[in-house]
C-alpha positions as CSV (number, residue, x, y, z in Angstrom):
1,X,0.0,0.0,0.0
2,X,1.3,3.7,-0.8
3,X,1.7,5.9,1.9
4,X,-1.2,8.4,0.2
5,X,-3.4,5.1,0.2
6,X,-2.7,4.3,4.3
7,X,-3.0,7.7,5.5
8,X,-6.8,8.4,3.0
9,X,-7.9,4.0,4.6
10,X,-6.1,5.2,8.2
11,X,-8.6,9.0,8.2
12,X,-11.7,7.2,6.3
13,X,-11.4,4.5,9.2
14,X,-11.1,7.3,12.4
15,X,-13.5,9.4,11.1
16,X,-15.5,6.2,12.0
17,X,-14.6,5.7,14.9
18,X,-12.4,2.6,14.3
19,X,-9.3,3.8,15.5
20,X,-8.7,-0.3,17.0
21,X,-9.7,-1.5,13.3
22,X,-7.3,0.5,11.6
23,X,-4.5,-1.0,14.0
24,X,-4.8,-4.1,13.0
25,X,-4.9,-3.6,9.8
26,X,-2.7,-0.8,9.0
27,X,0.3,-0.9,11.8
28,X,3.3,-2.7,12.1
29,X,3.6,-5.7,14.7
30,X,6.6,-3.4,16.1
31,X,4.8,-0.3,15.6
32,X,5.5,3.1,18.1
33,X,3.2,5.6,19.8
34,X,5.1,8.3,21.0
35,X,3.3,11.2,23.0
36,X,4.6,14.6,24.0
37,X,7.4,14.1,26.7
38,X,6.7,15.6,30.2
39,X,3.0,13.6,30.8
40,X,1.6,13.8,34.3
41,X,2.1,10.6,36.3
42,X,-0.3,8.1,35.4
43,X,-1.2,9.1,31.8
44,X,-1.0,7.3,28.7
45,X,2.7,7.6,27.7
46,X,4.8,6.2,24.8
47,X,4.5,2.5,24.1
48,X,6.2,0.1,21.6
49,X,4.3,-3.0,19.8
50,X,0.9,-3.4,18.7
51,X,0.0,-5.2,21.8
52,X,0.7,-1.8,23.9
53,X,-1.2,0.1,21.1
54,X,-4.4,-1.7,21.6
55,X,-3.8,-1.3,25.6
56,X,-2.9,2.5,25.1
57,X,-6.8,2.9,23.2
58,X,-8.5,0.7,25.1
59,X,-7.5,2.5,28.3
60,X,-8.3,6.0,26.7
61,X,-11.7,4.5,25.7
62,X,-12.4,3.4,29.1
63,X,-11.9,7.0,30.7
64,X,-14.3,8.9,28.2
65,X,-18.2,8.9,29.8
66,X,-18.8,10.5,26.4
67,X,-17.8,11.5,22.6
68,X,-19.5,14.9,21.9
69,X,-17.9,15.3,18.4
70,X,-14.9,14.5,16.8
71,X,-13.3,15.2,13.8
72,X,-10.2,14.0,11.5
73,X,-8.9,16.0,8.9
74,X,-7.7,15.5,5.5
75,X,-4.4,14.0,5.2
76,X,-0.9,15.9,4.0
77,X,1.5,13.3,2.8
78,X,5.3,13.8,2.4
79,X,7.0,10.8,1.1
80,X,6.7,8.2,2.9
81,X,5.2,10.7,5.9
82,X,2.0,11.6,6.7
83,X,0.2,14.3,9.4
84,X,-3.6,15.0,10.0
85,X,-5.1,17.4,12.8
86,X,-7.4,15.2,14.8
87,X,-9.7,16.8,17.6
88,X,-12.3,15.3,20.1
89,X,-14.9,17.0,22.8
90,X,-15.2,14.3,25.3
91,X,-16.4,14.0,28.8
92,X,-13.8,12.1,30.9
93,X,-14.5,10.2,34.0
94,X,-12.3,12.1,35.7
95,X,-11.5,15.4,34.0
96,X,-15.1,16.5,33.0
97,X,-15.6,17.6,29.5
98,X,-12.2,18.5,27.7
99,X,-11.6,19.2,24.0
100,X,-8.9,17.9,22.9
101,X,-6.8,19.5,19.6
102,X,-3.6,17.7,18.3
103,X,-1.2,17.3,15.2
104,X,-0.8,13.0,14.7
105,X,2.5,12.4,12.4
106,X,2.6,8.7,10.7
107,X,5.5,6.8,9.4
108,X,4.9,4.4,6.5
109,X,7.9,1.6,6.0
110,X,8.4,0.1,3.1
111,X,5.9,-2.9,3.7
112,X,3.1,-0.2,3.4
113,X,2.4,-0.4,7.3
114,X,2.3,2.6,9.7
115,X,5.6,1.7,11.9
116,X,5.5,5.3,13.8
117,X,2.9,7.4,15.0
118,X,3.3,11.0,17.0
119,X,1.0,13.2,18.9
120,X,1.8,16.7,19.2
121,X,-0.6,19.1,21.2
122,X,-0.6,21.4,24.6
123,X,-1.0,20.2,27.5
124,X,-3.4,21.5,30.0
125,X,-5.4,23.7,28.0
């Protein structure tokens, strides 16, 4: 798969909701998360492996009470690089309702599988 042809299957599939679903079918076995350094204790840091991915999502899920709206935008590619601005209004068990704005970057390798992903966005506001 072409890196244009991941990042249009890996938005179509978010703006659904999938995020899981596109995982599985669009990451790397060995695949990276990385978040902004300098987390508060006890948040969802950087992880390695698709195993740790799934975790990662499944533990965000479980702290959202509720999805307001969410969006996904159009993807910029850039070789074999990829960005898209991704934003949610969520109500979080223990946060309240928080929207939430950042920049996600995506690696492609040369198998066609997402091996790198990056979040950028402020913290705390």
């Amino acid at each position: 798969m072409s890196t244009e042809s991941v990042a249009k299957r890996l938005v179509a599939l978010c703006r659904e909701g999938k995020y899981e679903e596109a995982q599985k079918e669009l990451y790397a076995q060995d695949a990276v998360s990385l978040e902004p350094e300098g987390l508060p204790p006890g948040t969802l840091g950087s992880v390695k492996g698709l195993e740790a991915i799934y975790e990662k999502g499944r533990k965000f899920n479980e702290s959202i009470v509720e999805v307001h709206s969410s969006h996904v935008s159009d993807p910029v590619v850039a070789g074999n690089w990829f960005s898209c601005e991704m934003t949610l209004d969520v109500t979080m068990k223990e946060y309240g309702r928080v929207p939430m704005t950042e920049i996600c970057v995506y690696h492609v390798n040369k198998e066609g599988k997402i091996d790198k992903e990056q979040f950028f966005y402020d913290m705390g506001g």
